[in-house]
Backbone as CSV, one residue per row, in Angstrom:
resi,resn,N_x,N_y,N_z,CA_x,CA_y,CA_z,C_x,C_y,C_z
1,UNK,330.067,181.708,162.936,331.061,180.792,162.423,331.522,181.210,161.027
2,UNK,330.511,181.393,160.065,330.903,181.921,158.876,332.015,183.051,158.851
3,UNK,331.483,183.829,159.636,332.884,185.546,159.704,333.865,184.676,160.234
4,UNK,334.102,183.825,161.095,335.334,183.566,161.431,336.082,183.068,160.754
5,UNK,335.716,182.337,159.692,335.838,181.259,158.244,336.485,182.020,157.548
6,UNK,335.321,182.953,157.041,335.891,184.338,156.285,337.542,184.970,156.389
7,UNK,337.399,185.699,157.603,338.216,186.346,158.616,339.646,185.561,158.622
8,UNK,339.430,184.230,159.205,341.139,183.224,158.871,341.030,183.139,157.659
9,UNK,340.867,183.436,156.451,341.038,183.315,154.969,341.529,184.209,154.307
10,UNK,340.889,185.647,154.590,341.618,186.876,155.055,342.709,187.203,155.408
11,UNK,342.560,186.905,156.674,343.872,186.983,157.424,345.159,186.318,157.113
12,UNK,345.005,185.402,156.469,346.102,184.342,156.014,346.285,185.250,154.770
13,UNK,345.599,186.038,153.538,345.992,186.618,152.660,345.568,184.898,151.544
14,UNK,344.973,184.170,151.789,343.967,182.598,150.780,343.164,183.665,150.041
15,UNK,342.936,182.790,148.911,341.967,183.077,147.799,341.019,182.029,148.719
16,UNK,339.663,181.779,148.097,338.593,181.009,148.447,339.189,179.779,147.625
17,UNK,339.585,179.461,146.419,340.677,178.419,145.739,341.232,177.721,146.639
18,UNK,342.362,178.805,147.178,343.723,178.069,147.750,342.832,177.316,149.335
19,UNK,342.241,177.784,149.704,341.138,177.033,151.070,340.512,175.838,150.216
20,UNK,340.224,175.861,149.524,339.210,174.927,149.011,339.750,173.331,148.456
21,UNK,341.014,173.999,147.657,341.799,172.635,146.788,342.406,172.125,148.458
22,UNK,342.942,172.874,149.262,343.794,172.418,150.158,342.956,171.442,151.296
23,UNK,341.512,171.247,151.763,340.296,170.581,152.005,339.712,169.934,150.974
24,UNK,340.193,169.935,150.092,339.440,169.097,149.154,338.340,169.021,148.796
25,UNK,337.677,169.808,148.441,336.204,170.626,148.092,336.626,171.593,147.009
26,UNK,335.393,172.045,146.380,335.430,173.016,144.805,335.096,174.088,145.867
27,UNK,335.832,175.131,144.945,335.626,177.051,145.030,334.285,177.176,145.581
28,UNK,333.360,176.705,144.484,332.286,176.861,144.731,331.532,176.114,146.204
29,UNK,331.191,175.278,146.327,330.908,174.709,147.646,332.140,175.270,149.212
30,UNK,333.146,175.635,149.130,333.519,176.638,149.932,333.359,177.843,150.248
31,UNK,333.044,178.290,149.041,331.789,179.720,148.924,330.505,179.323,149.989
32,UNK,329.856,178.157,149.476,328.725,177.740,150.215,328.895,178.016,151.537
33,UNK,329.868,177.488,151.787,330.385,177.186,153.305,330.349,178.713,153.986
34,UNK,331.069,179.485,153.371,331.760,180.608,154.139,330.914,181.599,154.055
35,UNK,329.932,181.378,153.080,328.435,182.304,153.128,327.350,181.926,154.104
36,UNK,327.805,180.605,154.823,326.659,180.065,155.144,325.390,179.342,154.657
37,UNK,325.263,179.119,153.195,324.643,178.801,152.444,324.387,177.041,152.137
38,UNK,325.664,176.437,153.043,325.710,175.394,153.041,326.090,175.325,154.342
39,UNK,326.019,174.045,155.194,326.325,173.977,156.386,327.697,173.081,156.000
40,UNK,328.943,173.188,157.532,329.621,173.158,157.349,329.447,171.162,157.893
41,UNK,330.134,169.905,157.322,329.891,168.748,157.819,331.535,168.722,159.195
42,UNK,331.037,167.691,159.681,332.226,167.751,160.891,333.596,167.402,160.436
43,UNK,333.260,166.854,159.131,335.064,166.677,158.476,335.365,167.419,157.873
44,UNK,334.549,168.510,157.038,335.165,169.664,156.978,335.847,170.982,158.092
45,UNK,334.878,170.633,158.992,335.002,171.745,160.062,336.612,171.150,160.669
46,UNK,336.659,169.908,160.514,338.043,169.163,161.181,338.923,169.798,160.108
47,UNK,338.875,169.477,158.773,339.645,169.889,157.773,340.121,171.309,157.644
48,UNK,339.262,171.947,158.140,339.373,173.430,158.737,340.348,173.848,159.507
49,UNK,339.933,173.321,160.525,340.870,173.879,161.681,342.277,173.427,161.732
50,UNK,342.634,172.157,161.311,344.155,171.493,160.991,344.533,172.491,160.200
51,UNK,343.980,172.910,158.554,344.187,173.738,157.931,345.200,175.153,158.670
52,UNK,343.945,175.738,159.379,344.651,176.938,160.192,345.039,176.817,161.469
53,UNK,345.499,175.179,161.639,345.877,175.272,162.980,345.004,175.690,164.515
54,UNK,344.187,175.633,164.305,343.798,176.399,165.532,342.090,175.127,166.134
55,UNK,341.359,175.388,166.450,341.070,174.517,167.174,339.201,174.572,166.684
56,UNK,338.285,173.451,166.571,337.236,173.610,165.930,336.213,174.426,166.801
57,UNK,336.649,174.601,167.855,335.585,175.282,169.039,336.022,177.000,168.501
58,UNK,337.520,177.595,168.086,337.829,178.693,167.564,336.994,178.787,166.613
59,UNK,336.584,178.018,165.843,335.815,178.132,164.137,334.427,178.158,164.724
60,UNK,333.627,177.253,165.527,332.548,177.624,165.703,332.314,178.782,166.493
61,UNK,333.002,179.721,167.054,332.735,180.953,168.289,332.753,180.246,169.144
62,UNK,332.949,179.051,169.647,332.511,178.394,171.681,333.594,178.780,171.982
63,UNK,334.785,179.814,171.812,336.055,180.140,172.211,336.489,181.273,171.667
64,UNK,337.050,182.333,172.099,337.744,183.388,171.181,339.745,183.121,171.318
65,UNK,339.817,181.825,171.794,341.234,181.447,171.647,341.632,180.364,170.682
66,UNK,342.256,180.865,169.987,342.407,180.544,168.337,343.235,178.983,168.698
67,UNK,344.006,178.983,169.746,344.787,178.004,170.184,344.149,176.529,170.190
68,UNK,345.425,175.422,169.038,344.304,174.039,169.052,344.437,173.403,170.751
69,UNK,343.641,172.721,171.051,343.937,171.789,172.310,345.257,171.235,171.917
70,UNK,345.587,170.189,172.685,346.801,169.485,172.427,345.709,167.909,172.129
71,UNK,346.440,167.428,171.535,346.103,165.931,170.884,345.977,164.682,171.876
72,UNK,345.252,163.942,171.672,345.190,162.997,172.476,346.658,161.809,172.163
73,UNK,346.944,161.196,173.392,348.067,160.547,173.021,347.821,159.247,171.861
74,UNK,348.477,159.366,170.708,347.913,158.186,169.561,347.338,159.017,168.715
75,UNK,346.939,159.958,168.449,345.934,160.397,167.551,346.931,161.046,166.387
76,UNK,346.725,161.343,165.621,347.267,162.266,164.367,346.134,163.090,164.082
């Protein structure tokens, strides 16, 4: 999960900053995160994936399709 964290942060061309203010968490404790050093909580991991669009099962590895589900009807 961490490399994949990494990897969309990367890939987007993000500082560890621009991920961090945009989830609402410090530099530092997103460091935590993306080192593994801290575990990730389920509203971050949510905060995550909205972030890059793509879907929380993509962020943990249970999928190598980056694609989010579609939303339940009502939900935001």
């Amino acid at each position: 999960m961490k490399n994949r964290i990494k990897d969309l942060r990367e890939d987007h061309d993000f500082s560890q900053e621009t991920v961090a203010k945009a989830i609402h968490i410090t530099q530092r404790k997103y460091s935590y995160i993306e080192t593994g050093t801290q575990s990730l909580t389920d509203e971050l991991l949510c905060a995550l994936a909205d972030f890059y669009g793509t879907s929380t099962d993509y962020l943990l590895g249970r999928t190598d399709c980056p694609t989010p589900y579609p939303r339940a009807k009502g939900k935001k």
